[in-house]
N, C-alpha and C positions, 0 to 999 in steps of 0.2 A: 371500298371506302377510302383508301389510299390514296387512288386517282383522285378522288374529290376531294380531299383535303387540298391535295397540290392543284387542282382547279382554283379551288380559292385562293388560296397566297398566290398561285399568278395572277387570280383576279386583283388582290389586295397589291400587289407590285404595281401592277397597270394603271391601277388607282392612283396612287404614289407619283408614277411617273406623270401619268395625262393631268394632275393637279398640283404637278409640283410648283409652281409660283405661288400657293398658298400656303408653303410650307418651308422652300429652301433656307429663309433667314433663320429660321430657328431648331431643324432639326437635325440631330448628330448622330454618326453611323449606331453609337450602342443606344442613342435613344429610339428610333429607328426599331432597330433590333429586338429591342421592349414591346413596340408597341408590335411586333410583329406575332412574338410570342404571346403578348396578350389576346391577342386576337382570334389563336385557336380555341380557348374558351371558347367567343361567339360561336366560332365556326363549329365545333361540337356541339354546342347546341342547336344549331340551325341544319348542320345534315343530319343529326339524328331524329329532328322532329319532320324532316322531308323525307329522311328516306326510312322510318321507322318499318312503314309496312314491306319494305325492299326485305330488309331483315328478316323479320320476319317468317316471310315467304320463303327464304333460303333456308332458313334455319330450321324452317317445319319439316317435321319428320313424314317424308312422302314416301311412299309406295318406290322403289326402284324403278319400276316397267314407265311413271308415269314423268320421268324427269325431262326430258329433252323437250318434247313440246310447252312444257308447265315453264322451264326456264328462256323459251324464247320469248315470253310474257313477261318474265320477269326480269329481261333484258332490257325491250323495249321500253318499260317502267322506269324503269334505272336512268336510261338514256333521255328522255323527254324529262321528267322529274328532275333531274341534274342540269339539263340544257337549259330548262326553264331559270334554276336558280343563280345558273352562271349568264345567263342574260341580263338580268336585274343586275347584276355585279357591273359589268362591263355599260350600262345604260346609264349606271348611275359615277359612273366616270365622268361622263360628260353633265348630269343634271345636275352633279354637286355644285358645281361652276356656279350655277343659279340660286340653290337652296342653301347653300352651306353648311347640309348636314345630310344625311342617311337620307334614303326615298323612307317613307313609311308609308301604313293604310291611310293616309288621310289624302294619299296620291288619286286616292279615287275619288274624293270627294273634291278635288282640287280642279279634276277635269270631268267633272258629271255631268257640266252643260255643254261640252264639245261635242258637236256632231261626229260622224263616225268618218263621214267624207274628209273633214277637217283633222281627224285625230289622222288619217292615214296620209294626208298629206306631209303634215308633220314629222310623223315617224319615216318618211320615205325621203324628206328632204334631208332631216338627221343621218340617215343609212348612206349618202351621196358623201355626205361634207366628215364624216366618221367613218367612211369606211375600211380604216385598217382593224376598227374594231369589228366591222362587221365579217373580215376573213378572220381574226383570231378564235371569235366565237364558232365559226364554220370550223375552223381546224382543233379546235378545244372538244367541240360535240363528234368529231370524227373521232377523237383520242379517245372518248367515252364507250363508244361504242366498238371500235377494235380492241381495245384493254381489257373487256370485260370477259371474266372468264367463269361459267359454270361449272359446278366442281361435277367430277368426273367420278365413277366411284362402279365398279364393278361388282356389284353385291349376287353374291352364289346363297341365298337362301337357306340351303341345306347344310354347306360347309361349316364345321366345326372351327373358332377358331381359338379355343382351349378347351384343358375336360376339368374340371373339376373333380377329385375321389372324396369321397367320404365313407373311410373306411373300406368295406368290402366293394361298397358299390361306387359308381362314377357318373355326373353330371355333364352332360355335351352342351356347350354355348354354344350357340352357332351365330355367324355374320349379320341376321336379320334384325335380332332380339337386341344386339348389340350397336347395332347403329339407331335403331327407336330408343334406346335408354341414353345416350350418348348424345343424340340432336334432341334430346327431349330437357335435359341439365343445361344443355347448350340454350336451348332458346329461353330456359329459365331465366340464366346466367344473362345474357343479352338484356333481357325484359328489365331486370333491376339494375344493369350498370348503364342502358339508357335514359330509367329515369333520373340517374345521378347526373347524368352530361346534359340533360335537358335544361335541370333547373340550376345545374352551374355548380353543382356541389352535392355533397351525400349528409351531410346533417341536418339537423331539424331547425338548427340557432341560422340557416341560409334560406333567406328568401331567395324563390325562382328568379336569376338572373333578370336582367330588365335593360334597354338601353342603357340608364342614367349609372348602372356601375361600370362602363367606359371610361365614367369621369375620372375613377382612383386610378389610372393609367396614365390618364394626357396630364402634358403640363400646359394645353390652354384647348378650348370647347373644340375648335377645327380639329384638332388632332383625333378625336372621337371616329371623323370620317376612315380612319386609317385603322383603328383596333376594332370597326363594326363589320357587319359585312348587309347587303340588303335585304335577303332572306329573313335574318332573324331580326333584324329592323319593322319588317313587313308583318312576321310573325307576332311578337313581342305588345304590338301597338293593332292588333286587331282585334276586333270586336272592344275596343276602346271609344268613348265617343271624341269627336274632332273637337279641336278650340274654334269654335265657327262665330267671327265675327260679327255683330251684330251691326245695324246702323240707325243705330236710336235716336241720335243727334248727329246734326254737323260737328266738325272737328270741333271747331271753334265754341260752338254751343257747353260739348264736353270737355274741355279745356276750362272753360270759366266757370263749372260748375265742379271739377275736382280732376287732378292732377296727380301722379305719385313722383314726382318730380319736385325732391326737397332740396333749398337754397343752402348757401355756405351759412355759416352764421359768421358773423365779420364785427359783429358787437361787444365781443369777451375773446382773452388770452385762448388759448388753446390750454386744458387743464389734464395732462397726460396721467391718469388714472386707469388702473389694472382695472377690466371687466371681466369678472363670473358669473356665468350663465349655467342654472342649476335647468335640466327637464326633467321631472321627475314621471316616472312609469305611473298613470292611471292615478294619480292624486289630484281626483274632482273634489271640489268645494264639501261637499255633503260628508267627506272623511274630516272636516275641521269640527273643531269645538267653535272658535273663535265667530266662523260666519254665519252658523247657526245657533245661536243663542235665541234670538228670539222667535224663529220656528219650533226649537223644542225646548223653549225655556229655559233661563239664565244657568240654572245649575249642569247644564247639557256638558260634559266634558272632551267627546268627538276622540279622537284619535291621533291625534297632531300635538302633543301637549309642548314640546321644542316649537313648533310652527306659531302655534298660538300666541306663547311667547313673545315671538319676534315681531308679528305682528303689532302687538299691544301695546309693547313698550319702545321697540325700536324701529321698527320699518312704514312704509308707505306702500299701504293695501286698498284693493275698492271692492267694491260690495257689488259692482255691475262688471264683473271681467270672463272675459270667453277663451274660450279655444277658436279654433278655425277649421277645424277639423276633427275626428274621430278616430283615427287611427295616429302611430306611433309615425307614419313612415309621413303625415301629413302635419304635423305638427313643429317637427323641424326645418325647413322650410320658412314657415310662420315665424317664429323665434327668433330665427338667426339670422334670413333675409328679408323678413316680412314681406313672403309672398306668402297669399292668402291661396287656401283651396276649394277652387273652383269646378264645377262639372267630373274630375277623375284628379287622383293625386297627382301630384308635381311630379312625385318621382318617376312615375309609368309613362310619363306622356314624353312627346318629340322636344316637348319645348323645355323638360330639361338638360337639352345638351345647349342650351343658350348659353350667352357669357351671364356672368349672374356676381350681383352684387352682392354684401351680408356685412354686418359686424366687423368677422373678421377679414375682408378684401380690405376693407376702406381702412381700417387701423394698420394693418398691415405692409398693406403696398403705400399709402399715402401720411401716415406716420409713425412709423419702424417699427409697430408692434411685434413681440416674440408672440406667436399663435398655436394652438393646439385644441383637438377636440379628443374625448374621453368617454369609452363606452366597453365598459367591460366582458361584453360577449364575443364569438369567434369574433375575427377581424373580419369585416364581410357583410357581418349580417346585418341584412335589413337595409342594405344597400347606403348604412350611415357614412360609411369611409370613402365612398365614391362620393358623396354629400359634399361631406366635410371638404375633401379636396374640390369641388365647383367652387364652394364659396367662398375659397382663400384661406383655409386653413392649412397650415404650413407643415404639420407635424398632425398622428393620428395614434393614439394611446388605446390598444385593443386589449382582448385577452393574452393574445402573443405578446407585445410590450410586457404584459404585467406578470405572465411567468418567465419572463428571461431575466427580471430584475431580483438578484438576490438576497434581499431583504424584505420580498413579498413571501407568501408561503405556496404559492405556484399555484397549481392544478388542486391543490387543499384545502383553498376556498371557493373552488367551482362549486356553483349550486345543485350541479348532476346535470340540470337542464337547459341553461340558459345562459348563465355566468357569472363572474365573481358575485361572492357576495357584496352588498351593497356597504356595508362597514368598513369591509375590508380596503373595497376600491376606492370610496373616499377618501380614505385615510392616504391611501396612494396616490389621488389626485393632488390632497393636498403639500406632499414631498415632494411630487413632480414642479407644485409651481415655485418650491425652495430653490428651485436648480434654471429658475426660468430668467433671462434678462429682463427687466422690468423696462419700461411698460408691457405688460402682458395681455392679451385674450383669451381666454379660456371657455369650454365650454363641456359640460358634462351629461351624462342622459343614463340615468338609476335603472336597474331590472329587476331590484326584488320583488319590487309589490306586481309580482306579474304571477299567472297559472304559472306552476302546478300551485303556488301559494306555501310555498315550504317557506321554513326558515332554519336557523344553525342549531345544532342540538343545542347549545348551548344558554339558547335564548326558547326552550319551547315551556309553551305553559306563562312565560311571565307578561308578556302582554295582553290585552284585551283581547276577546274574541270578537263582539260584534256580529253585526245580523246578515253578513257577509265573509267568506273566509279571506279577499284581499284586506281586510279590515286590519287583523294580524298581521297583516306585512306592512302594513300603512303604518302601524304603529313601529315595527320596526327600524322601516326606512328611517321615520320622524327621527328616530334614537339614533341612527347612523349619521344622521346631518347633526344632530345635536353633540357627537363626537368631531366630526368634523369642524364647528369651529371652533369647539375646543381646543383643539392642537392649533386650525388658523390662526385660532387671539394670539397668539404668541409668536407669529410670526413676522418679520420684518415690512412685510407686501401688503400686511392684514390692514391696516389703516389707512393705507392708500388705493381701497378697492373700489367697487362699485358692485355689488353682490344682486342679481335679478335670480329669484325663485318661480318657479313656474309648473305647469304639468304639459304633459305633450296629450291627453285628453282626458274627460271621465269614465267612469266604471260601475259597472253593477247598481245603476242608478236607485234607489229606496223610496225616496219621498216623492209626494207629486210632482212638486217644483220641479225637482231633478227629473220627471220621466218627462216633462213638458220639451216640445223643438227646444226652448232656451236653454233651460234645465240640461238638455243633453252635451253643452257643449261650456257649463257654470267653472271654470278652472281657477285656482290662487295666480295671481300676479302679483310677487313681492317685491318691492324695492329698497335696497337695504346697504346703507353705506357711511362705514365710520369716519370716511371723510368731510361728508355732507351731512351733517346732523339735523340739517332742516328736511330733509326727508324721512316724516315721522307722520302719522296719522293715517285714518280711517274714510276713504271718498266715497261718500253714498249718496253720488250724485253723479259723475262720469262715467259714461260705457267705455269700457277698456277692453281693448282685445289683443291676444297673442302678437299680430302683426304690428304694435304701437311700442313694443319692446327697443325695437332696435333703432327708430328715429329719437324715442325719447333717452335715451343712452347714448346717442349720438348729441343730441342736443345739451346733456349734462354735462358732456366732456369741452362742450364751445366748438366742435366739430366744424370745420372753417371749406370744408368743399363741396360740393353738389353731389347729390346721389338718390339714386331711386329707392322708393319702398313704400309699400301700398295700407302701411299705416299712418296714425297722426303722432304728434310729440304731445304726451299725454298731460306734461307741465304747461304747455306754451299753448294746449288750443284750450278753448272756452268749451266748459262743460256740455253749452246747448250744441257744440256742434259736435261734439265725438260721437261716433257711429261703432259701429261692428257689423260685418255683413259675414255670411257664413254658408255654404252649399247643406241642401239638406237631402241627401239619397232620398227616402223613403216618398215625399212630395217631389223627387226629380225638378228642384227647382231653388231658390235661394229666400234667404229671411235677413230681416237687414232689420236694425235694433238703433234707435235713436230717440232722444228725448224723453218721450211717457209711451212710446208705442213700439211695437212689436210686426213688422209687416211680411208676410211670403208671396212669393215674386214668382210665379212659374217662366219667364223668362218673356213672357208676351204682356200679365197684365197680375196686377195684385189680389189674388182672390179670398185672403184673409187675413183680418187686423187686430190685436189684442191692445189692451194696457198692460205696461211691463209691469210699474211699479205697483198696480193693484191686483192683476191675476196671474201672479208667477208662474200655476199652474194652465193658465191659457184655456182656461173652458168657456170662454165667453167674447163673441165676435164679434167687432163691435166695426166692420168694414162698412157699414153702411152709418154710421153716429160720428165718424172720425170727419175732425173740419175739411173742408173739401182743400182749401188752401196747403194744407199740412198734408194731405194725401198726395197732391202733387208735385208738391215740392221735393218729399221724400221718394217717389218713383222716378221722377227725375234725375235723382242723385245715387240711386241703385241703378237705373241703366246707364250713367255718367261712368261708375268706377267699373263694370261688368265690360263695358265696351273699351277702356283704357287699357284694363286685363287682358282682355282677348286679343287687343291690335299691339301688344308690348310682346306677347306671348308668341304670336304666329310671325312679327317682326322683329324678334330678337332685338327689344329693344328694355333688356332690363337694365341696363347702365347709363351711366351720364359715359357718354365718349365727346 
């Protein structure tokens, strides 16, 4: 397994070298250096999931008589296996030139209509015009296979090779018993520190490795080519479905019918105000008192009583606002660069090593913003830190930050499973941003209200319980933000902010509404800011969704430059035209939410239509009654932004350059 590691880092050198013009201006021997050591990660993960059965095979406890032939199997395995993955390396030398990033599986889908006479033409003119790589791989798979050595082991059966006494009498080990107990610990031992190096780590608080955590490495998307390797590119991104472009309209068609392509604003000063971006863990709608009042009746109290609050008295909330997603890892994204999720999450697919816009890039790089995101779980998990750094956040506040700081209580307020408590880390969040240059970005992402559903000894028994057990932590959290701007009001930054509260998806849905497609994705959208005091009231009239965050934050501040994002500005468009569109796993297809109707889009033709504001709950189809004018207007503006998505996505084209 030695040899193939150093197969790769010479592949990853070669790399380097046959693409150095994409790279020379910017990178420095110890950055370099970084990205080289990052890149064993990959590489551990990708030879261990290619040559697991290699392993294996070695490490099983065989019969002595049966070795020598059983291992010129497991040679030749070794050697094709290994040749294969270091082909892909060296191939993807040259194809990077083209793509600009990693081969992945969707290479197949890219050349599915080439003939076979045409694919070999290809490849053979390639082989002419590249052929030093074609001897280094000849000389790389010779090294494979001279290097390779079976272990050797002269097992005598009968030989004793200690006695054990006990007492009068004595116990003979012999050589046989001794090596079946020994490769039997061994391939144990094997089996569990593989599946550590597979998924990139040995805790529970780390998601399985994935492309898109190359991002926490590079300091810009190219460099990703450098710490991946193609193997686990190929691996990673398999049995994933492709971003497959549709062509529903002409350009131009789609173009005039919807655009993610937002203008400078050039009408008002630029107003350099601090943004806080609250996600909180699984705080759907149906956890408030305040939005369901008249579902369960005015005295209904819900679980938010801090949230409600804000709502009522101070912020700008709507009664039509969504998520974009159902999961944790697809929600921010949504939030922070209004990208919506489509077909498989952002973070799994190829087209997140694209350059990528957010919040924090455009504050940052184009008006000096101090930036930082904040997530109190291992550093790592969940692939937010590799996130955070894509989309121009500068700084990344984990559980590691929070126990090196001595004025936190460390590892004391880990929650056992997950991390800091949600009190705790707030309260930390908000000292961190005492010490932050202003204008600032920030952004934070809560984990209590998460399974197992604990919370501090301290706090057990005094909140509600509810007919759900994240119920209890909802109320918690609520009381952890409710400290939180307690200590904020008092501070210098506090009046000059811009405060967005959100959920990154719903949970353990109850009510009908909530188990309906819409219902599943019903989240708070708060907008909250002591600066702009006209940001106050109740809209029960505009569909709001996650990805409308970061344009219309952009547009409060007078935001003066072009920048992409697949939301609208929720101040500045007109009620009748805001939308929400959304991927629905379960129909493998999309639902898109505008005006009085509710439509699902299998991706060829609309085959069901609700009223939103009359059956929440969606028991009643009403696809054939809906005016035919409004039916096609609206599928023409779901296959407008569906096809804008897909041709930004597979063209790396999520920035204004």
């Amino acid at each position: 397994m030695v040899v193939v590691f150093v197969a790769y880092t010479l592949c990853r050198l070669v790399f380097l070298l046959t693409n150095w013009g994409a790279y020379a201006d910017t990178l420095t021997w110890g950055h370099t250096l970084s990205l080289f050591v990052a890149g064993l990660r990959f590489d551990t993960s990708a030879i261990l999931y290619t040559n697991l059965i290699l392993l294996l095979m070695i490490l099983f406890p065989l019969h002595w008589k049966e070795r020598p032939m059983y291992y010129t199997v497991v040679k030749w395995l070794y050697v094709v296996i290994n040749s294969v993955c270091i082909a892909t390396n060296l191939i993807d030398c040259v194809y990077f030139q083209f793509t600009g990033k990693r081969t992945t599986i969707s290479v197949l889908q890219e050349f599915s209509h080439e003939g076979l006479g045409n694919m070999a033409n290809i490849f053979w003119e390639q082989f002419l015009v590249n052929w030093y790589l074609v001897l280094l791989f000849i000389v790389m798979v010779w090294g494979l296979w001279k290097l390779f050595r079976a272990p050797r082991l002269d097992l005598q059966p009968s030989q004793k090779v200690f006695t054990l006494r006990l007492g009068k009498r004595s116990l003979g080990i012999r050589q046989l018993p001794v090596y079946y107990f020994c490769h039997t610990v061994t391939l144990a031992l094997c089996i569990l520190f593989s599946v550590f190096g597979m998924r990139g780590g040995a805790t529970t608080a780390i998601r399985p490795i994935t492309i898109s955590n190359a991002n926490q490495y590079v300091n810009r998307p190219a460099e990703t080519g450098i710490v991946l390797n193609t193997p686990f590119s190929i691996i990673r991104t398999f049995n994933k479905k492709p971003f497959i472009t549709p062509h529903y309209l002409s350009d131009e068609e789609m173009e005039a019918i919807y655009t993610p392509v937002h203008e400078a604003c050039t009408d008002a000063e630029f107003r350099p105000l601090n943004v806080v971006v609250f996600i909180l863990e699984s705080f759907g709608k149906q956890h408030f008192g305040f939005y369901n009042k008249d579902l369960r009746g005015g005295t209904y109290s819900g679980f938010t009583p801090f949230l409600d609050s804000l709502c009522t008295h101070h912020a700008l909330t709507f009664e039509y606002s969504y998520a974009n997603g159902r999961k944790s890892i697809e929600g921010m994204p949504s939030v922070l660069s209004s990208i919506p999720n489509f077909v498989e999450p952002f973070f799994l697919t190829p087209a997140s090593l694209n350059d990528l816009s957010g919040l924090a890039r455009e504050l940052s790089e184009n008006k000096g913003y101090t930036s930082a995101f904040f997530h109190g779980a291992e550093n790592g998990s969940m692939g937010f830190q590799a996130f955070a750094k894509s989309t121009g956040f500068q700084r990344y506040y984990g559980r590691t930050e929070y126990n090196q700081d001595p004025s936190t209580g460390g590892d004391d307020d880990f929650d056992g499973t997950w991390a800091i408590w949600d009190e705790e880390f707030l309260q930390y969040y908000a000292r961190e941003m005492n010490r932050m240059q202003e204008p600032f970005v920030t952004a934070v992402f809560t984990a209590s209200s998460h399974t197992p559903f604990a919370l501090p000894e301290r706090y057990k028994n005094r909140f509600p319980k509810g007919d759900k057990p994240i119920q209890e932590c909802v109320a918690y959290s609520d009381n952890a933000l409710r400290e939180f701007f307690r200590y904020a009001s008092k501070q210098k930054w506090y009046d000059n902010t811009i405060f967005v509260i959100t959920a990154d998806h719903t949970s353990g849905n109850i009510d009908p509404i909530y188990r309906s497609t819409v219902g599943h994705y019903a989240v708070p959208i708060i907008i909250f800011s002591p600066a702009l005091p006209e940001l106050k009231g109740y809209d029960r009239t505009s569909i709001v969704e996650q990805t409308d965050i970061m344009p219309t934050v952009l547009s409060l501040l007078h935001y003066d430059h072009p920048y992409i994002a697949f939301g609208q500005d929720i101040l500045n468009t007109p009620a009748e035209d805001k939308f929400a569109i959304h991927w629905v796993p379960e129909s493998d297809g999309y639902e898109f939410v505008k005006g009085d109707y509710v439509l699902q889009f299998d991706g060829t033709t609309v085959n069901h239509a609700y009223n939103l504001r009359n059956d929440l709950a969606q028991e009643h189809d009403i696809l054939h009654s809906i005016p035919a004018d409004t039916l096609q207007s609206m599928e023409r503006q779901i296959k407008a932004v569906i096809q804008q998505y897909m041709q930004r996505m597979n063209g790396n084209k999520l920035t204004v350059r």
